[in-house]
C-alpha positions in Angstrom: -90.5 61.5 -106.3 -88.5 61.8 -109.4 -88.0 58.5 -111.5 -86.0 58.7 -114.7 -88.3 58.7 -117.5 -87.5 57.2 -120.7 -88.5 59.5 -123.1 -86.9 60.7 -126.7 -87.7 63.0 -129.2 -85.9 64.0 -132.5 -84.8 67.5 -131.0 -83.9 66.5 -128.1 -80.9 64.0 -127.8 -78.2 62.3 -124.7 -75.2 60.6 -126.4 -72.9 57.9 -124.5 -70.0 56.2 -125.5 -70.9 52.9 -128.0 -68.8 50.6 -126.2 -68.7 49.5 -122.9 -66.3 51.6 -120.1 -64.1 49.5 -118.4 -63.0 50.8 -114.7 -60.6 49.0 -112.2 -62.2 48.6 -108.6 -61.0 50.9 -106.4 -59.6 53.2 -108.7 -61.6 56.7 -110.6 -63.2 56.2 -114.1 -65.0 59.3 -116.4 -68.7 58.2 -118.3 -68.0 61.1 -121.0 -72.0 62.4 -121.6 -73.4 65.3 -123.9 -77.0 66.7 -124.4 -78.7 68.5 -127.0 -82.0 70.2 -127.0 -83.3 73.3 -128.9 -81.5 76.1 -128.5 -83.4 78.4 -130.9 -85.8 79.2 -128.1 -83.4 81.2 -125.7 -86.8 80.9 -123.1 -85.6 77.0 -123.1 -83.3 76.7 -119.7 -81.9 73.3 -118.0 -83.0 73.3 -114.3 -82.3 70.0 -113.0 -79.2 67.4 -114.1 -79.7 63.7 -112.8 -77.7 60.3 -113.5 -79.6 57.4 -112.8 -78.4 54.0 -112.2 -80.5 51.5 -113.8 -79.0 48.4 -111.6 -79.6 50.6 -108.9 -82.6 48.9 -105.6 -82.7 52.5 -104.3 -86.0 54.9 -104.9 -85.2 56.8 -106.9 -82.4 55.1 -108.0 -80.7 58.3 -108.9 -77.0 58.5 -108.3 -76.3 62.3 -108.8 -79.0 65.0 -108.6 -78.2 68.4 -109.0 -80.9 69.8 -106.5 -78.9 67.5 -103.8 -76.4 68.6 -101.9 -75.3 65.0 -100.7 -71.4 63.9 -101.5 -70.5 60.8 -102.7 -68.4 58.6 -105.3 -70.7 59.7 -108.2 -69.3 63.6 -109.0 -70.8 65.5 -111.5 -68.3 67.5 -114.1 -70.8 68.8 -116.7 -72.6 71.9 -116.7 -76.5 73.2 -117.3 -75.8 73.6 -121.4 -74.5 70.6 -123.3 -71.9 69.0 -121.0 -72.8 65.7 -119.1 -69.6 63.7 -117.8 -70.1 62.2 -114.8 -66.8 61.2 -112.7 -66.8 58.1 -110.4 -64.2 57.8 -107.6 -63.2 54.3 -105.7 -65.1 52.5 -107.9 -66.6 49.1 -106.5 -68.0 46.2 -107.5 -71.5 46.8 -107.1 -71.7 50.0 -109.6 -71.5 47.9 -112.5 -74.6 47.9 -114.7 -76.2 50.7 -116.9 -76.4 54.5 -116.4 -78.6 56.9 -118.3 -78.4 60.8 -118.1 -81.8 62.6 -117.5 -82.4 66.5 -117.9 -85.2 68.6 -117.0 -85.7 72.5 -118.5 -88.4 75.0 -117.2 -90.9 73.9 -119.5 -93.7 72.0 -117.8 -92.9 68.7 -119.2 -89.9 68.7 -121.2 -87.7 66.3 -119.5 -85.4 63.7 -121.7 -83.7 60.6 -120.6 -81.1 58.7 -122.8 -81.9 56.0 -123.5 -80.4 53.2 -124.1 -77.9 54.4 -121.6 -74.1 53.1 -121.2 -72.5 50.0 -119.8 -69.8 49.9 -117.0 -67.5 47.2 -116.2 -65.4 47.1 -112.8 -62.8 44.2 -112.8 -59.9 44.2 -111.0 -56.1 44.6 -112.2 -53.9 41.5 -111.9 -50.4 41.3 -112.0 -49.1 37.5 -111.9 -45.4 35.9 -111.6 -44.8 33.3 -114.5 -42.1 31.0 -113.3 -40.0 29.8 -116.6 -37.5 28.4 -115.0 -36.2 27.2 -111.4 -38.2 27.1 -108.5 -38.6 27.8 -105.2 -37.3 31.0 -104.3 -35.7 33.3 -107.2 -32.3 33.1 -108.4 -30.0 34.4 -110.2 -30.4 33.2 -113.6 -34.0 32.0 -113.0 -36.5 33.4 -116.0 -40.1 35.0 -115.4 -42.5 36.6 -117.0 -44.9 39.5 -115.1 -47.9 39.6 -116.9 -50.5 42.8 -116.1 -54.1 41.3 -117.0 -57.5 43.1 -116.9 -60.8 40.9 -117.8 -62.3 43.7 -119.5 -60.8 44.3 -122.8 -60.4 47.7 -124.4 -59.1 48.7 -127.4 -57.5 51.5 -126.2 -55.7 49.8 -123.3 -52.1 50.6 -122.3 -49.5 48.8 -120.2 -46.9 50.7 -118.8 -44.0 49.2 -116.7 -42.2 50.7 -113.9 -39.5 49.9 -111.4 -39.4 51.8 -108.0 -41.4 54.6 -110.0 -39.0 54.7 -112.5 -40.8 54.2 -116.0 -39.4 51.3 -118.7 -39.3 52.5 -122.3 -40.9 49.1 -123.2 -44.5 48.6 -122.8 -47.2 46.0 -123.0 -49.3 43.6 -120.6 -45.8 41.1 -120.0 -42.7 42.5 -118.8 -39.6 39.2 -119.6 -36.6 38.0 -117.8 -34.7 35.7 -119.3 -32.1 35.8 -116.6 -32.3 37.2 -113.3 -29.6 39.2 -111.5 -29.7 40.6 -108.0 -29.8 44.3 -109.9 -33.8 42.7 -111.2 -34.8 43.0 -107.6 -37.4 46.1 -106.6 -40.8 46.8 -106.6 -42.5 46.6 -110.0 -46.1 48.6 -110.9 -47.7 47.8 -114.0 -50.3 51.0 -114.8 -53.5 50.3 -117.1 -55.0 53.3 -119.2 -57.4 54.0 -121.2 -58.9 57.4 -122.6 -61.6 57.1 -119.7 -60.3 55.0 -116.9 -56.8 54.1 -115.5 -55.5 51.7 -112.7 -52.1 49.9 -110.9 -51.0 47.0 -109.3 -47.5 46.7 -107.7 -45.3 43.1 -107.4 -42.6 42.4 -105.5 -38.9 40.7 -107.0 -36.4 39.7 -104.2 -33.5 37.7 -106.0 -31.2 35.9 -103.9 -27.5 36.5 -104.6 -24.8 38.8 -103.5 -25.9 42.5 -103.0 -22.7 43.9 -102.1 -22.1 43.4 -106.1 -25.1 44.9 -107.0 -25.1 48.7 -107.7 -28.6 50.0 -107.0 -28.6 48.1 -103.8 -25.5 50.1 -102.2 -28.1 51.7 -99.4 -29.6 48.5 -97.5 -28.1 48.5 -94.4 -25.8 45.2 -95.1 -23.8 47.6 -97.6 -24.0 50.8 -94.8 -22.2 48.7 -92.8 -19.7 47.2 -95.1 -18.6 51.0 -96.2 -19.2 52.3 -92.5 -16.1 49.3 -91.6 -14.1 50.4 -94.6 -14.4 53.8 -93.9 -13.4 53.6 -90.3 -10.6 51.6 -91.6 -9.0 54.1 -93.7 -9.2 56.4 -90.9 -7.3 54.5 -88.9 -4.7 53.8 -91.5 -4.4 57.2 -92.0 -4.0 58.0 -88.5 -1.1 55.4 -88.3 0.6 56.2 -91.3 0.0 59.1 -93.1 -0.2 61.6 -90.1 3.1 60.5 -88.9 4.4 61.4 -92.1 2.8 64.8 -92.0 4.5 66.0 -88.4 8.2 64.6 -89.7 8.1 66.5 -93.1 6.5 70.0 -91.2 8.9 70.0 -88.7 11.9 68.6 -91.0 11.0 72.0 -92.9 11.0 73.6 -89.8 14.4 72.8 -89.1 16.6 73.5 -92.5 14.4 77.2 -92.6 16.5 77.5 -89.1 19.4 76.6 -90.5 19.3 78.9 -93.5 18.7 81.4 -90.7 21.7 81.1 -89.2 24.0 80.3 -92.1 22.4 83.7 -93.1 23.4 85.3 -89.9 27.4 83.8 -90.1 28.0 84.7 -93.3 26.9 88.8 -92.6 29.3 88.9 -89.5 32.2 87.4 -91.6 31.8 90.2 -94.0 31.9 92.8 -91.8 34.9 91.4 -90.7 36.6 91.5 -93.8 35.1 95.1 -94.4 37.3 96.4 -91.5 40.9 94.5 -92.6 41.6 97.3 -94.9 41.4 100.5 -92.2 43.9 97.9 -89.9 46.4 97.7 -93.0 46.7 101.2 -93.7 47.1 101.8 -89.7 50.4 99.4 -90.0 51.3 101.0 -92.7 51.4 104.3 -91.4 54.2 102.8 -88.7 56.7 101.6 -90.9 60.2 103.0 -90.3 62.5 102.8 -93.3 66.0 102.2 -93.8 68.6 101.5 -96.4 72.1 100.6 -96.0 74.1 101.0 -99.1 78.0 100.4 -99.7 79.8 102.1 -101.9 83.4 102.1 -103.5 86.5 103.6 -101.9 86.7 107.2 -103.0 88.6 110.5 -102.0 86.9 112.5 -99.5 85.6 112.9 -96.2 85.0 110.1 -94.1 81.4 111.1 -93.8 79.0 112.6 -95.9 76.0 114.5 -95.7 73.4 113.6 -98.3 70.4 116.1 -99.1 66.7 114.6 -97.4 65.2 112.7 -99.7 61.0 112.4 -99.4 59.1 109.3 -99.7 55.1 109.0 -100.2 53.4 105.7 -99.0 50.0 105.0 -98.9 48.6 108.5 -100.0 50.2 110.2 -97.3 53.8 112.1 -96.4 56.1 110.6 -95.0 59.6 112.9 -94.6 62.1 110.6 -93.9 66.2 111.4 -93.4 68.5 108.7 -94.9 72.1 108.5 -93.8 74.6 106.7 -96.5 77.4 105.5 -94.9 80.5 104.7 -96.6 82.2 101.6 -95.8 86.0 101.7 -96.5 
């Protein structure tokens, strides 16, 4: 049976944190450990690492041994040379007390205990609703104050705020509303650190008021509904107005590009028309008989004369024509 033995010597050494370590029940907390022994004599080796709990009714009251190969909330994260941490998960009530780290090296008798050992606290993490103004359930304009209390104090304690796991810049164990709006409704987690142990606690806010004004609220299913309705609405107006609309101005388009069509088609038969007018002239032309009729003085003579052929040229082309002067007496 192996007991921890509390034993010291000036060479050999197991050093603990001076304070207390705080830890939040059910969440993990770390016992930082070292351990010193001669290391001038490289025949020197650590064998066996054990953490015992001194609160402990269990024999031995060991919580960790390194020869067992039993799993529980106690995890060792040293090693055999100087490292000694030991890491508890879901921490509970009941493992609150003292712990001492005990080593044992291949040298028939040199085992070393720490001693005194170190002190944990498990509390739990409270997160409270200070009513400043108003009551019964919240309203807009009511104040608060969410305050994030541990028993244990720390001096290296943290608060940090967050709404629906988005982080506030601010920090601290109060988080102040001097006025509610609906937009202050969510979920809110105040974390605890420290260097060794950490922990959270969530509240809920539900302000009354109207949602459909707040912003971040815009996907519970009262607002769905409200945009589904307005959506369908301007659907419908669409449908009414606007496609109406649509047809009349396609198909008024439709209509003048037919028109320009067949102005287009009018005005090239016309011109082929007038094209051909010329040829017809010339044709006309061609069939013109002339005549003149000229009356002269009384003169000596024959009754009739003969007058030389005269030629005439119309249009480009010859025309021999035969003019007969008569003399009127």
């Amino acid at each position: 049976m192996i007991m921890c033995v509390l034993t010291q010597d000036s060479g050999w050494r197991v050093n603990y944190p001076d304070k207390p370590i705080c830890a939040v029940r059910g969440f993990s907390v770390s016992i930082p450990c070292s351990y010193y022994y001669p290391t001038s004599n490289p025949n020197i080796q650590v064998t066996q690492m054990i953490w015992c709990s001194m609160n402990s009714t269990a024999d031995p009251p060991y919580v960790y041994n390194s020869l067992s190969n039993t799993t529980s909330d106690f995890e060792y994260v040293g090693d055999d040379k100087s490292n000694c941490t030991l890491l508890i998960h879901n921490v509970q009530f009941s493992y609150s007390g003292e712990y001492r780290f005990r080593f044992i090296t291949n040298v028939t008798g040199d085992s070393w205990t720490g001693d005194p050992g170190v002190t944990l606290q498990v509390t739990d993490l409270k997160v409270s609703l200070i009513r400043l103004s108003g009551d019964g359930t919240l309203k807009q304009g009511d104040s608060l104050n969410l305050t994030c209390d541990v028993n244990c104090t720390h001096s290296s304690s943290q608060f940090v705020w967050s709404k629906n796991n988005e982080q506030f810049n601010t920090s601290g164990p109060v988080l102040h509303f001097p006025a509610l709006t609906v937009r202050d409704s969510g979920n809110y987690t105040c974390t605890w650190k420290t260097n060794t142990a950490s922990g959270s606690k969530t509240i809920s806010l539900q302000v009354e008021g109207d949602s459909t004004e707040d912003p971040e609220n815009l996907g519970t299913p009262k607002n769905l509904s409200i945009w589904m309705v307005v959506l369908v609405t301007a659907g419908v107006t669409f449908m009414v107005f606007a496609l109406p609309a649509v047809i009349y101005n396609r198909r008024r388009k439709f209509k003048a590009a037919e028109e320009n069509r067949r102005e287009s088609g009018e005005k090239t038969q016309t011109k082929l028309q007038v094209s051909q007018d010329p040829d017809e002239e010339t044709l006309n032309m061609e069939e013109v008989t002339y005549a003149s009729v000229q009356k002269k003085t009384k003169t000596k003579g024959s009754v009739c004369e003969n007058k030389p052929n005269k030629s005439f040229i119309v249009e480009g082309k010859s025309m021999h024509l035969t003019m007969k002067f008569l003399t009127l007496e």
